[in-house]
C-alpha positions in Angstrom: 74.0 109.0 104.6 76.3 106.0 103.8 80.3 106.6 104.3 81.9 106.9 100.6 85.2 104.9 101.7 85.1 102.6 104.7 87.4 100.6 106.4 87.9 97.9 108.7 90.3 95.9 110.0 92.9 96.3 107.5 96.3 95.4 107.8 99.6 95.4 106.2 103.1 94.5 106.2 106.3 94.6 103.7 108.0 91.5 104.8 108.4 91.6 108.5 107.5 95.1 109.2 103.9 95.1 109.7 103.0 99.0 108.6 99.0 98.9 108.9 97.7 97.3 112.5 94.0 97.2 112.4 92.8 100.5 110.8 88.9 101.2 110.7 88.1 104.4 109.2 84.9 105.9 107.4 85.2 108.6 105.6 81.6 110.8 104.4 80.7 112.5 101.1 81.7 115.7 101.1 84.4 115.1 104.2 87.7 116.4 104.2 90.1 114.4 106.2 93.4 114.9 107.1 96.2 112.4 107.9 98.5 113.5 110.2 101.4 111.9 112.0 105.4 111.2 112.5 107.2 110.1 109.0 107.2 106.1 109.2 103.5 105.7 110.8 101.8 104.7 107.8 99.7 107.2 106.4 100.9 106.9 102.8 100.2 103.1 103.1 96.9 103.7 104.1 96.0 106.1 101.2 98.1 103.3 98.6 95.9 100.8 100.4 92.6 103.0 99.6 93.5 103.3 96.0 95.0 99.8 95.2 98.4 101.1 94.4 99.5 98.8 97.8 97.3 96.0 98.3 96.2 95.4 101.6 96.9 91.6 103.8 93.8 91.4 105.2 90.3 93.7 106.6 87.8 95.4 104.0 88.2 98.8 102.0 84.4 99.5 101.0 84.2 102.1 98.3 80.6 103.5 97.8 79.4 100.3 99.3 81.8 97.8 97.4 84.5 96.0 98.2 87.9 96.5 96.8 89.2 93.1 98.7 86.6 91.4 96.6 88.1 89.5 93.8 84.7 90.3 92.1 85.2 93.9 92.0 85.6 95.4 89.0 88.9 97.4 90.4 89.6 99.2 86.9 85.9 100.7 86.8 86.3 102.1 90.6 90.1 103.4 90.5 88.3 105.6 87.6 86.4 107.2 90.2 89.4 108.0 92.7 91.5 110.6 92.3 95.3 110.2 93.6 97.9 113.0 93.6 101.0 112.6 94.2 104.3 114.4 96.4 106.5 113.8 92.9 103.7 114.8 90.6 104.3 111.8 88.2 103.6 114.0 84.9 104.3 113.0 81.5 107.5 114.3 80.9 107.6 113.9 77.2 103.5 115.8 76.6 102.6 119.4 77.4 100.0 120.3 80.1 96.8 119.6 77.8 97.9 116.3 76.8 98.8 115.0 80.7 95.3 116.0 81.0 93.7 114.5 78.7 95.5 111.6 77.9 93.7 109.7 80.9 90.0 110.5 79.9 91.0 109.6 76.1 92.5 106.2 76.4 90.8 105.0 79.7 86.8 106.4 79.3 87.0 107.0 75.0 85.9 110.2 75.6 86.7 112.1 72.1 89.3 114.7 72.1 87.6 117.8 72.1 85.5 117.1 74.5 88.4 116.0 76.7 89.9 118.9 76.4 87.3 121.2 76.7 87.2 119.5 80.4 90.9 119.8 81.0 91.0 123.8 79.5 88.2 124.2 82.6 90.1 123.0 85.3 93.5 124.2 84.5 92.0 127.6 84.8 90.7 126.7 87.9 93.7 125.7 89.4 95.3 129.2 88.0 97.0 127.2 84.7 95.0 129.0 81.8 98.0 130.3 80.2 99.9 127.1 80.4 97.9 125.1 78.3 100.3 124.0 75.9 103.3 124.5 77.8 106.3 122.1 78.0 105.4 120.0 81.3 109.4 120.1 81.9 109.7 123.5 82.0 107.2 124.2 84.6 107.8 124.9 88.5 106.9 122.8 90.8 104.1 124.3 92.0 102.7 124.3 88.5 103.6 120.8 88.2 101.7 119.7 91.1 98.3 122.0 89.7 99.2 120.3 86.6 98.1 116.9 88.5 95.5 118.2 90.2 93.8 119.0 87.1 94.8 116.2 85.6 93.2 113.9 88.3 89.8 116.1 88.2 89.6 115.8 84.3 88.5 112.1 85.4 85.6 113.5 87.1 86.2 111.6 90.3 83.9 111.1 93.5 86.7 111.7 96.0 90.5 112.7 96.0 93.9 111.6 97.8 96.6 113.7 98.4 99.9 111.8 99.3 102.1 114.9 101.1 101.3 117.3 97.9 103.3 119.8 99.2 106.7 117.9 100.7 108.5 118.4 97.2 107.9 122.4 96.6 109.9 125.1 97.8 107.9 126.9 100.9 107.4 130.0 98.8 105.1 128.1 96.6 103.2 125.7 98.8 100.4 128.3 99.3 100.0 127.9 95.5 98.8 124.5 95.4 97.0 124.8 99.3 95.1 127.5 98.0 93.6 125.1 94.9 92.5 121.9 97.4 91.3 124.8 99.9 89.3 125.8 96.6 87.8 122.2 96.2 86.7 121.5 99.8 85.0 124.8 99.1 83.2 123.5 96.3 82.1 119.9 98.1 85.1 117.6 96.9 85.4 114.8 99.1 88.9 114.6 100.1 91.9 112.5 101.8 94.7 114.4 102.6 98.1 113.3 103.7 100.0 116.4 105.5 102.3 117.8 107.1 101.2 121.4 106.4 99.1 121.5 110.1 97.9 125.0 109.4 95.8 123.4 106.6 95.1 120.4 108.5 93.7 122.5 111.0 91.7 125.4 108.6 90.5 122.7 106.0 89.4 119.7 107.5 86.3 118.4 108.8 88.6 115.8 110.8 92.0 115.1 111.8 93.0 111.6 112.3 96.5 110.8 114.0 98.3 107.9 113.2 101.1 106.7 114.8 103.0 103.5 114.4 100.6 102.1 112.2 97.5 102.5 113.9 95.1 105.2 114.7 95.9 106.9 118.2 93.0 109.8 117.9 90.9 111.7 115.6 88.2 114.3 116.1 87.6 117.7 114.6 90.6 120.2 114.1 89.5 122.3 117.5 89.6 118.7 119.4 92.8 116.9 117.8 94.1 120.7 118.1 92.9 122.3 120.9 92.6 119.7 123.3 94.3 116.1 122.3 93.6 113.0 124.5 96.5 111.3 123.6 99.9 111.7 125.0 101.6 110.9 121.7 99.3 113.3 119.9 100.5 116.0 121.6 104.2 115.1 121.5 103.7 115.2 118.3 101.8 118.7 117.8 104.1 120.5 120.5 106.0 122.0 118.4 103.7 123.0 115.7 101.8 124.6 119.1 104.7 126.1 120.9 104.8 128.0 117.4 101.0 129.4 117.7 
């Protein structure tokens, strides 16, 4: 089996700061990874990198065997196929739930209405949202909001999903809430990137947990291995007190 997303070599800076070092990474379909690591040691970079929202200096990003560096590459075509939530949820303020859903599919693919929202009626009730159909996007909590873009990212039917720190915005009482819906689509197969700080998930959910620190990748290995027994020194200053708490 051939890795859905890999990379090599990549780097990246914002003027003199130079965020990405060298990162090679592959993930597999089906995988769920988890990013992990101290605010500032560019995991969101890496995940902007993977969908094009940053675009990287230099090294290759292969996405189901082609290159997003490529010039070539039809980069419209393959964002279409990458899902990408978001800490702020980025909804459309000024649309209800159905049409944030839909609006996406309609414009982007021309897939008729009622067919798009036949697809986005299905996964708002998976993600616990069937009677919030037509509700007014502004009135919603945030956990709603963020199961609002997680449907609205799976209406686009896509091969694999990011999550940038899906949780960092919500009030702890309802981070469960939208854990329990990506818990829910590892279940069902949904290759997945995730961005975290929630460890207990990190360590429950994923197939592997890759530390970065200071822009480069210190360690990575299962859950029970980054978890249970970390190699690096700087992994486990980092985890210690997430431990101590266990």
């Amino acid at each position: 089996m051939e890795p859905i997303i890999k990379i090599e070599k990549l780097e990246k800076s914002f003027g003199n700061l130079k965020v990405l070092k060298g990162i090679d990474l592959e993930v597999m379909p089906g995988e769920v990874v988890c990013i992990i690591g101290a605010s500032g040691s560019g995991k969101s970079t890496l995940l902007r990198c993977i969908n094009l929202l940053e675009y990287a200096d230099s090294g290759h990003i292969w996405f189901d065997g082609e290159d997003l560096m490529d010039l070539n590459t039809n980069l419209n075509a393959l964002r279409q196929r990458i899902g990408m939530v978001f800490q702020s949820f980025n909804l459309f303020n000024n649309k209800n739930v159905l049409d944030n859903c839909t609006m996406a599919p309609m414009t982007v693919k021309k897939i008729k209405r009622q067919q798009a929202e036949e697809t986005a009626i299905k996964h708002l009730k998976d993600v616990g949202l069937g009677d919030f159909i037509n509700a007014d996007s502004r009135k919603l909590s945030g956990g709603q909001k963020q199961r609002v873009a997680i449907a609205r990212a799976l209406c686009m039917e896509p091969e694999i999903m990011l999550f940038d720190e899906p949780t960092s915005a919500l009030d702890p009482e309802i981070v469960g809430e939208v854990l329990d819906v990506m818990k829910n689509l590892a279940a069902q197969g949904m290759t997945m990137i995730v961005v975290t700080h929630e460890m207990a998930f990190a360590r429950e959910v994923s197939d592997r947990v890759v530390f970065m620190d200071n822009g480069v990748i210190l360690e990575q290995g299962s859950p029970k291995e980054v978890f249970g027994n970390p190699k690096e020194e700087r992994t486990r200053e980092f985890l210690s007190r997430y431990l101590e708490d266990k």
